[in-house]
N, C-alpha and C positions, 0 to 999 in steps of 0.2 A: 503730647505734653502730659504729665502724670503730674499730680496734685496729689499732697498725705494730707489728712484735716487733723488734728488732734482739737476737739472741744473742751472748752473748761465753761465754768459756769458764766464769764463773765463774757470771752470772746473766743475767736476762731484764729489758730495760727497753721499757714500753709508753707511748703516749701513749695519753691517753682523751680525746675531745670529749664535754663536758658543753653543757648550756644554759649555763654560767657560766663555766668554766675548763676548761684543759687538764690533765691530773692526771698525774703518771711512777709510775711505777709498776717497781718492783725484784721479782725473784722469789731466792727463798734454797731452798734444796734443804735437809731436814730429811729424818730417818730416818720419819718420818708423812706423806713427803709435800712438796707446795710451799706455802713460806707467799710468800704475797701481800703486798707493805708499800705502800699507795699513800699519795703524798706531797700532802697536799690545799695545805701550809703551814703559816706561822707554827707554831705546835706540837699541828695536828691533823694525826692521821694516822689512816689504816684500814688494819687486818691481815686477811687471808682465811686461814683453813685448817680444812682439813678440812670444807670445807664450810658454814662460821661465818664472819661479818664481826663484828670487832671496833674498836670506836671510840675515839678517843684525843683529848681535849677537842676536841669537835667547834664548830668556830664560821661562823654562818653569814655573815660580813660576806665570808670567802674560799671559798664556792663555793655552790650552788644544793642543801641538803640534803635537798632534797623528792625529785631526780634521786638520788640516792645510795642505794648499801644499804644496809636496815634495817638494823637492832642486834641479834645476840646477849647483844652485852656491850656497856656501854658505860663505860670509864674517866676519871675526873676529878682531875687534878692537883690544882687547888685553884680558890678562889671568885674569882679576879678575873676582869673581864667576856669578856677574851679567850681563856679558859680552861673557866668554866663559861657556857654560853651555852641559856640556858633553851627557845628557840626551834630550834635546834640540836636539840639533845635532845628536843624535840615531834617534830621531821621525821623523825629514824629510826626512832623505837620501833616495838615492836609488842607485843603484847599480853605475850609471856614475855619483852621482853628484862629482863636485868641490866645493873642499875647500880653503879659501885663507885669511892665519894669518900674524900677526904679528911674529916675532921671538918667542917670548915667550912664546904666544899662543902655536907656533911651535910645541916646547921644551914638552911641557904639554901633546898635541894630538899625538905626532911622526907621523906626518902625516900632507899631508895639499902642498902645493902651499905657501911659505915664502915669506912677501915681507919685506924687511927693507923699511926704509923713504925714500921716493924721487924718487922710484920705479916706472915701466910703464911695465903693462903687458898685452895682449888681450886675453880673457878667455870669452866661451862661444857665442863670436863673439863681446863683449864691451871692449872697453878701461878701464882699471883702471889704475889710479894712488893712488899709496902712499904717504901720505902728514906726515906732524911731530904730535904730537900730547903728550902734554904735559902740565904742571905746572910752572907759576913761582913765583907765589905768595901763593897760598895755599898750606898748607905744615900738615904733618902726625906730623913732630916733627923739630927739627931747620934742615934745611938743608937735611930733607928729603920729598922732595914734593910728593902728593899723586901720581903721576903720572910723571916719573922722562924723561928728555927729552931723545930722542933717546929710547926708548921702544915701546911706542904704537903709531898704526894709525890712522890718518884719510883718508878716499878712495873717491876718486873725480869719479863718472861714469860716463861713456859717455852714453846715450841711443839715438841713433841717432845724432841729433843736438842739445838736450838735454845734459847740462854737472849739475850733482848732488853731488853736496856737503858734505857728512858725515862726520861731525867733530871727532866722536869719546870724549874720556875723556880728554878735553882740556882748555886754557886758552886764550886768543887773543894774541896769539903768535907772533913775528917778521915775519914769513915766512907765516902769511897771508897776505902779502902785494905784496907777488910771486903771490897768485891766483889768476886767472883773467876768466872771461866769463861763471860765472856760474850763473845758472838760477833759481836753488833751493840748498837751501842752510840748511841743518840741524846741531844747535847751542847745545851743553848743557849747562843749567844753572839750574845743582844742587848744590847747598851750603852745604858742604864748598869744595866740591870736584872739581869744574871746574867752573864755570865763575859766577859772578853779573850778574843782568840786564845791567848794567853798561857794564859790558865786553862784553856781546853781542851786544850791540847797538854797539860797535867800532868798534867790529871785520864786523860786517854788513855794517857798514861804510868805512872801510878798501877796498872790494874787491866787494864791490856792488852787491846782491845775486837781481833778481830778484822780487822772492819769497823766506821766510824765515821763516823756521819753528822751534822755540826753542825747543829743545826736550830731554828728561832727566833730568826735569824740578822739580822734585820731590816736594816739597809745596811750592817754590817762586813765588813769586807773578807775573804771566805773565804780566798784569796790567799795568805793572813797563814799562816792554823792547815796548809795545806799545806804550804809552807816550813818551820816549825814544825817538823812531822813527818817534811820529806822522808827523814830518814834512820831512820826508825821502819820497816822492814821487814816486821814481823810486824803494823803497824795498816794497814789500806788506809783510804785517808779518800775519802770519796766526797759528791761536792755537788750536792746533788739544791734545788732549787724550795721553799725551806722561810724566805721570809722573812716 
């Protein structure tokens, strides 16, 4: 396997050739160390630190997960198919990993580490928190949003002093205006399912993400939430391979 590093002052970005896809790969400097974020898509991704790979709705339709590191952890927003991906989750395991859903995910897998919204649990040696993660404007049919509140997550992780953001299937909800001192901040802005550029620039606005990376992004025009932000100083938004 061959690895380019290109360093910039802030961070480190890698290509990786897989049997399947090319993967970016971001390095973030924490007081524990380097956390690893690689960018598989759509809204999986993998965290390395401290010697741990952790998984973030792994789905296998965007990359070859048999090539991939196993699981310490593995994280699940919620139960829709490109989210929870049952075949996925056979590819990493290994005998101790952890799991850790949604309710309904739950329900699906019978198995797994539950958390509802609002949730704090320490697993693998990190903090997580559960955040809300919902719909209030885009909607499946009147009064049914794609994503109904109180169902899926979003998981805040601590990696050191490092706190990261995974919105999960959401909208700029009320209760980002609770989150506070987070450094990397992951948004989606797939249409018609979860946010505008519009809604992400707010929700970045709202709780002040360090670094923010829209992700789930599926043909919208990133373009848009840059613009958006260009006079937001203290957010860097960064567009990494995430549709």
């Amino acid at each position: 396997m061959k690895k380019r590093f290109f360093w910039t002052a802030l961070f480190l970005i890698a290509v990786v050739q897989t049997n399947m896809a090319q993967i970016e790969k971001d390095i973030i400097k924490t007081n524990q160390g380097d956390l690893e974020i690689w960018f598989v898509g759509h809204g999986s991704l993998i965290f390395g630190f401290k010697g741990q790979t952790i998984h973030v709705d792994p789905y296998s339709k965007l990359a070859d997960y048999t090539t991939l590191p196993k699981a310490d952890l593995i994280l699940i927003t919620h139960e829709h198919g490109d989210h929870l991906d049952q075949s996925a989750i056979a590819a990493i395991r290994k005998p101790d990993t952890r799991l850790v859903t949604n309710p309904s995910a739950g329900e699906v897998l019978n198995e797994g580490t539950v958390m509802k919204n609002n949730e704090s649990i320490t697993m693998v040696g990190l903090t997580i928190e559960s955040v809300p993660a919902y719909n209030i404007v885009h909607m499946r049919s009147e009064n049914s949003p794609f994503h109904p509140k109180g169902v899926g997550n979003g998981y805040i992780i601590s990696f050191g002093n490092v706190r990261v953001y995974i919105a999960g299937d959401t909208e700029d909800i009320p209760e980002m205006a609770h989150i506070k001192n987070i450094d990397v901040a992951f948004l989606p802005m797939n249409l018609p399912y979860t946010m505008t550029p519009q809604m992400v620039a707010k929700a970045a606005k709202t709780f002040n993400p360090k670094i923010l990376y829209p992700y789930h992004f599926g043909k919208t025009n990133t373009n848009e939430l840059i613009d958006l932000l260009k006079d937001e100083k203290d957010i860097e938004v960064r567009i990494r391979k995430m549709e």
